[in-house]
GUPA-166422 format. One line per 3 residues: their letters; for each residue x, y, z of N, C-alpha, C, O, CB. Coordinates in pm, 1 decimal. Glycine has a CB too. Layout:
GUPA-166422
a = X/Y/Z/X/Y/Z/X/Y/Z/X/Y/Z/X/Y/Z | ...
END
This chain:
GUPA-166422
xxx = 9717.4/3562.9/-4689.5/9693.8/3701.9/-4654.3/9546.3/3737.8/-4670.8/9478.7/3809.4/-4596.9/9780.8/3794.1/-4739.8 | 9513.1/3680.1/-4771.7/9335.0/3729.2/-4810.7/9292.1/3650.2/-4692.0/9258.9/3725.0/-4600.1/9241.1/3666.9/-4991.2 | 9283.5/3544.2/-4668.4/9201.5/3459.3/-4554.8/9234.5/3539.8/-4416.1/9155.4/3507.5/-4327.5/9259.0/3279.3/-4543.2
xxx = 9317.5/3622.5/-4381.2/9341.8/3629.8/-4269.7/9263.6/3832.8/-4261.2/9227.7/3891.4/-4159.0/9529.5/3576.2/-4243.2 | 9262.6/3880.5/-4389.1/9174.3/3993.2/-4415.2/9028.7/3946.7/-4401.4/8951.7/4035.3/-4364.2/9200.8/4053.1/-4556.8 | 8971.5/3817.0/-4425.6/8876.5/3832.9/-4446.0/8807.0/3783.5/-4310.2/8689.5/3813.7/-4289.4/8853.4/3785.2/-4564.9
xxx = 8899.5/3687.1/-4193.2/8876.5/3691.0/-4084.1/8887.4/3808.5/-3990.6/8835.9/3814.1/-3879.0/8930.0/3610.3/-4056.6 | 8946.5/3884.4/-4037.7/8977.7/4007.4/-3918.1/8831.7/4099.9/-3986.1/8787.0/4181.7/-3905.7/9187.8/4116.7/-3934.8 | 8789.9/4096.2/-4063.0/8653.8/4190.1/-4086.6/8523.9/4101.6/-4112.5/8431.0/4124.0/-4190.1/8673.0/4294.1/-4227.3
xxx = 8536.2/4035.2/-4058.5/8426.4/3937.4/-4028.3/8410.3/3932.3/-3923.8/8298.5/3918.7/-3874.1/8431.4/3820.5/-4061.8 | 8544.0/3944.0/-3842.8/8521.1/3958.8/-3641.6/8499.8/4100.9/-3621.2/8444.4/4128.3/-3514.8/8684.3/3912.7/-3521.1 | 8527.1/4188.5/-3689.5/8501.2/4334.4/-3640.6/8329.1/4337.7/-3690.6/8243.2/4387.0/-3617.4/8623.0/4472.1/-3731.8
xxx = 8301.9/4285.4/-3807.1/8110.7/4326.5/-3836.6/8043.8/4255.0/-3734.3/7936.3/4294.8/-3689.2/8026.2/4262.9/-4004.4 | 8102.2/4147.9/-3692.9/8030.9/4062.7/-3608.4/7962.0/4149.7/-3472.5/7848.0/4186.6/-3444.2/8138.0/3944.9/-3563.4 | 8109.6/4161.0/-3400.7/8111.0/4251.1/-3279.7/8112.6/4360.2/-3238.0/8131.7/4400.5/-3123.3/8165.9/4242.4/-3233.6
xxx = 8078.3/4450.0/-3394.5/8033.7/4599.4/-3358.9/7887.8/4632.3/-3313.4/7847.8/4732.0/-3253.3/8054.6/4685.0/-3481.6 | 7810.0/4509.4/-3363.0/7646.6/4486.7/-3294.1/7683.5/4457.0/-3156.4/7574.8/4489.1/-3108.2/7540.1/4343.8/-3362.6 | 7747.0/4423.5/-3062.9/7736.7/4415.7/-2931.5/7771.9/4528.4/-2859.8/7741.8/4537.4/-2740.8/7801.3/4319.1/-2890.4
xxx = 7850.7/4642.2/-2936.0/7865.2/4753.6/-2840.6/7759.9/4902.6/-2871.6/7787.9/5021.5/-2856.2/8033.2/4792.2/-2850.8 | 7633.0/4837.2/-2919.8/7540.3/4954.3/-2995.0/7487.0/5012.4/-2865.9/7423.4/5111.6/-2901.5/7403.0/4896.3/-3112.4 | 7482.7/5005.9/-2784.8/7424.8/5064.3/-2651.1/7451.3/4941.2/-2509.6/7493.9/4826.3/-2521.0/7233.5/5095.6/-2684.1
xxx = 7413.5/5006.3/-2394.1/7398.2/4980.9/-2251.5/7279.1/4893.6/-2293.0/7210.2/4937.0/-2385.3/7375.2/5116.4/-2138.2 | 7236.6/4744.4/-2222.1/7100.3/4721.6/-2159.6/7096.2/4562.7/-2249.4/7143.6/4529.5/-2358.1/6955.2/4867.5/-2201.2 | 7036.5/4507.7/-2172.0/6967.1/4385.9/-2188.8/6847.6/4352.2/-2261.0/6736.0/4393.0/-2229.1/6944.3/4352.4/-2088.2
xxx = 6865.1/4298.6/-2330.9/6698.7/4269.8/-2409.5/6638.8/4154.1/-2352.1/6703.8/4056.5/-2314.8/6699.2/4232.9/-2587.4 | 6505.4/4165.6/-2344.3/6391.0/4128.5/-2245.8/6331.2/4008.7/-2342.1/6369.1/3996.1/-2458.5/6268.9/4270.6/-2204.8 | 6240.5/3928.0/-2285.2/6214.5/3794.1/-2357.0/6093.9/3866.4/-2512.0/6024.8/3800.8/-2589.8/6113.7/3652.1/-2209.0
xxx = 6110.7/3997.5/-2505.1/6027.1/4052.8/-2602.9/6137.6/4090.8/-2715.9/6105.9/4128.5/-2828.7/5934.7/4181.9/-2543.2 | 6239.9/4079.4/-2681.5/6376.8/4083.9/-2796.9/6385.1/4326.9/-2793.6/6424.3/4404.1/-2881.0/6286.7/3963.3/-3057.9 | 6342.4/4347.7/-2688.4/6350.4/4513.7/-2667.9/6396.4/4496.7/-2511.9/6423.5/4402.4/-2437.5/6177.1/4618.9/-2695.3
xxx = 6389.1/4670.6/-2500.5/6402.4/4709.4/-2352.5/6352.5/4856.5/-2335.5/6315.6/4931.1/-2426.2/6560.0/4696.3/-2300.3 | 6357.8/4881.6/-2212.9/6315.6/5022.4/-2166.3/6442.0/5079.9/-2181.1/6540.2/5008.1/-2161.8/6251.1/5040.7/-2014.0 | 6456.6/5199.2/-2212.7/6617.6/5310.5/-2224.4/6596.7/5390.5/-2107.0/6516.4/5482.9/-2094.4/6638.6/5439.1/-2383.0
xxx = 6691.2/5337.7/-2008.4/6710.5/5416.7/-1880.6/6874.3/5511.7/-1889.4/6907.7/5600.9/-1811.4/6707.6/5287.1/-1738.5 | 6936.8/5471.1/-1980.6/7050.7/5587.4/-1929.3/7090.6/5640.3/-2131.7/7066.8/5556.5/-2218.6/7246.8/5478.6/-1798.8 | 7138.0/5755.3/-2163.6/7179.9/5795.0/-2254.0/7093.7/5828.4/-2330.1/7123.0/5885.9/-2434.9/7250.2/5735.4/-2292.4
xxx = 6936.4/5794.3/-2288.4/6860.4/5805.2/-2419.8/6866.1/5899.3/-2503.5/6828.8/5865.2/-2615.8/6747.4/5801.8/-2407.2 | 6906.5/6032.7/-2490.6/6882.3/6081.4/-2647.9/6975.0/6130.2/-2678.4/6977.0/6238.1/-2737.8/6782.4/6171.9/-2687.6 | 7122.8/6033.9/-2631.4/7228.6/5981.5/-2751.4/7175.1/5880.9/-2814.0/7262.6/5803.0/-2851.9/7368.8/5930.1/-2707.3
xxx = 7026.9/5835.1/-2852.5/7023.9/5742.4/-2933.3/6877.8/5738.1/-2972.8/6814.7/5639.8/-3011.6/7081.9/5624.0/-2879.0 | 6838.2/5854.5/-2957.1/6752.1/5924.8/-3023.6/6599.7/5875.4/-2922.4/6486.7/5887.3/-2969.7/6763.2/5881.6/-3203.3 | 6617.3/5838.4/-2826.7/6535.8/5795.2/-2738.1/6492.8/5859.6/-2610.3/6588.5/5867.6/-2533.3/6578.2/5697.4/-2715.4
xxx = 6346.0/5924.2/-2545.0/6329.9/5972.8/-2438.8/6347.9/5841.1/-2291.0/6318.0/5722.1/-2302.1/6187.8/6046.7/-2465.7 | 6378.7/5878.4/-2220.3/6384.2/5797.2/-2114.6/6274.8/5711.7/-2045.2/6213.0/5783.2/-1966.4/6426.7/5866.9/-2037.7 | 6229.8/5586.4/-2046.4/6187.7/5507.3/-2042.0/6077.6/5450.7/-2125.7/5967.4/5407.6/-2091.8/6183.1/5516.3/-1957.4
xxx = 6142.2/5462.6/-2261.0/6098.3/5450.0/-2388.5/6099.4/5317.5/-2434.9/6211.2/5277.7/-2467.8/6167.8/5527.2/-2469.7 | 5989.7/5223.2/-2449.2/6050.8/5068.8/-2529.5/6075.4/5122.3/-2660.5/6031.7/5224.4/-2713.7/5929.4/4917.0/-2545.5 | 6168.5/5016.8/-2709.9/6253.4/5050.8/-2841.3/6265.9/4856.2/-2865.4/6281.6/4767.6/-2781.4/6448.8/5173.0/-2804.1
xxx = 6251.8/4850.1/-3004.8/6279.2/4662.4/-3046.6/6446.1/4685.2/-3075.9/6509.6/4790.0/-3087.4/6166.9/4579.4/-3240.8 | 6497.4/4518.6/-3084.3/6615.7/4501.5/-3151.5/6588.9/4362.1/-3235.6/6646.1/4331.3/-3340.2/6743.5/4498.7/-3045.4 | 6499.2/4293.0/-3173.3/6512.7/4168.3/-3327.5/6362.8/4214.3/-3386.7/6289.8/4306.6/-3350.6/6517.1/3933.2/-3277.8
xxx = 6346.1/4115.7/-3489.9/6253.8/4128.0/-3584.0/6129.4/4105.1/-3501.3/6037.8/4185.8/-3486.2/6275.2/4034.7/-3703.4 | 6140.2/3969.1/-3443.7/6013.9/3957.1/-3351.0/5956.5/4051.2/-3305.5/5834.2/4062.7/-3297.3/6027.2/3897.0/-3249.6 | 6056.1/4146.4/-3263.0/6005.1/4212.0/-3117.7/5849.1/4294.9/-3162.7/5807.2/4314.6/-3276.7/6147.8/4349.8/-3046.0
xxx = 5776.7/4337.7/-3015.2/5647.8/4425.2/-3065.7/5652.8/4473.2/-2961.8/5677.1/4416.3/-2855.4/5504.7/4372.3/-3111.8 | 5623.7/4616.7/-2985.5/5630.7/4764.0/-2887.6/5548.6/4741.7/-2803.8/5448.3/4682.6/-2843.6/5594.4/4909.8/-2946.8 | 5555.4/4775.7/-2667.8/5453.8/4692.9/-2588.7/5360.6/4870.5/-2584.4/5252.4/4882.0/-2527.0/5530.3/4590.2/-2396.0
END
């Protein structure tokens, strides 16, 4: 029972990072915000990072 708790919330932390927004990240690990932006606190065609690498162009 514990092993099978600890797989079912290990797949939900995993895959709640894939539904954080719309859009593709660019070989700079960011993107431009073309739709929703300020449901996510963003003006529209705003770069924004998602990995560590990334740098604001």
């Amino acid at each position: 029972m514990k092993k099978i708790l600890i797989i079912t919330v290990s797949s939900l932390i995993i895959t709640s990072g894939a539904f954080a927004h719309p859009g593709g990240l660019d070989q700079n690990g960011g993107h431009y915000c073309r739709t929703k932006c300020a449901k996510y606190g963003l003006k529209t065609g705003q770069y924004h990072c998602h990995r560590s690498y990334c740098k604001l162009k």
